[in-house]
C-alpha positions in Angstrom: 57.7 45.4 64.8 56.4 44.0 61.5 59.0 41.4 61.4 58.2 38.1 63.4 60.4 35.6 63.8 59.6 32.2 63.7 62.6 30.5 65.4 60.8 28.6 67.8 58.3 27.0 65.2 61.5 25.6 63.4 62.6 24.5 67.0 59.6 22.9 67.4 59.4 21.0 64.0 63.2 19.7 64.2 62.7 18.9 67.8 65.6 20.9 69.1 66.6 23.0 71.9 68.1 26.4 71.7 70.8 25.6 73.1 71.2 22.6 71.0 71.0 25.1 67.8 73.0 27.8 69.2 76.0 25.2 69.6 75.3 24.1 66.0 75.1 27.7 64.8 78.0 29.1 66.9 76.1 32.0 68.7 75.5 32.2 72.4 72.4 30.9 73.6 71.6 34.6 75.1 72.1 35.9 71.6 70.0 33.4 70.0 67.2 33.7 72.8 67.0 38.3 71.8 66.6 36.8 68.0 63.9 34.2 68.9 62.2 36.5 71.2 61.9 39.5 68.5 64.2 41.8 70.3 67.2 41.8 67.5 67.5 44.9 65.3 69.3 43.5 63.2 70.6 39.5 62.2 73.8 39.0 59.9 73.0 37.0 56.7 75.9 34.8 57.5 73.9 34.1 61.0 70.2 33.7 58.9 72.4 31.3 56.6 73.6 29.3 59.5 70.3 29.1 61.1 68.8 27.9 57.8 71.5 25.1 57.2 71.2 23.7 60.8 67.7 23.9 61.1 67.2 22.6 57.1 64.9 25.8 56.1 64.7 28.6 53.6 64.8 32.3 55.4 61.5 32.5 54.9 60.7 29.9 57.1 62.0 32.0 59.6 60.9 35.3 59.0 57.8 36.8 58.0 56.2 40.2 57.5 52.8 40.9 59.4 51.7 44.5 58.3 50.4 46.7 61.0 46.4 47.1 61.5 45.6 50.2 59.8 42.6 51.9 60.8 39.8 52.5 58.3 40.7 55.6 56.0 38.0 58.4 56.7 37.7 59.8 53.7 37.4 64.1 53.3 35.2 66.5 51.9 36.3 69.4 50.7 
């Protein structure tokens, strides 16, 4: 997926435990852990917005767009 999430880099910074930000952010530990781990489809913006004002970060900070390797165009002929 083209979307990584960056959860654990915040973690990291803040020195906090997942379930240490769960508890602040009201979401189970399990859910958190399928959010930190990429497996989410899909995150509410009141969640992101919680996430941001416990961990003291902009949504950006947490996500990030990585673009898929494209293989060189071949180009044609006709």
């Amino acid at each position: 997926m083209p979307i990584v999430v960056d959860i654990d880099v915040m973690l990291a910074r803040r020195k906090m435990s997942v379930g240490q930000l769960a508890e602040r952010v009201g979401i189970t530990p399990a859910n958190l852990a399928v959010l930190k781990n990429g497996r989410a489809k899909a995150v509410r913006f009141a969640t992101l917005a919680a996430l941001c004002e416990a961990l003291h970060c902009q949504p950006g900070d947490l996500l990030r767009f990585e673009a898929a390797e494209q293989p060189d165009a071949v180009p044609t002929t006709r």
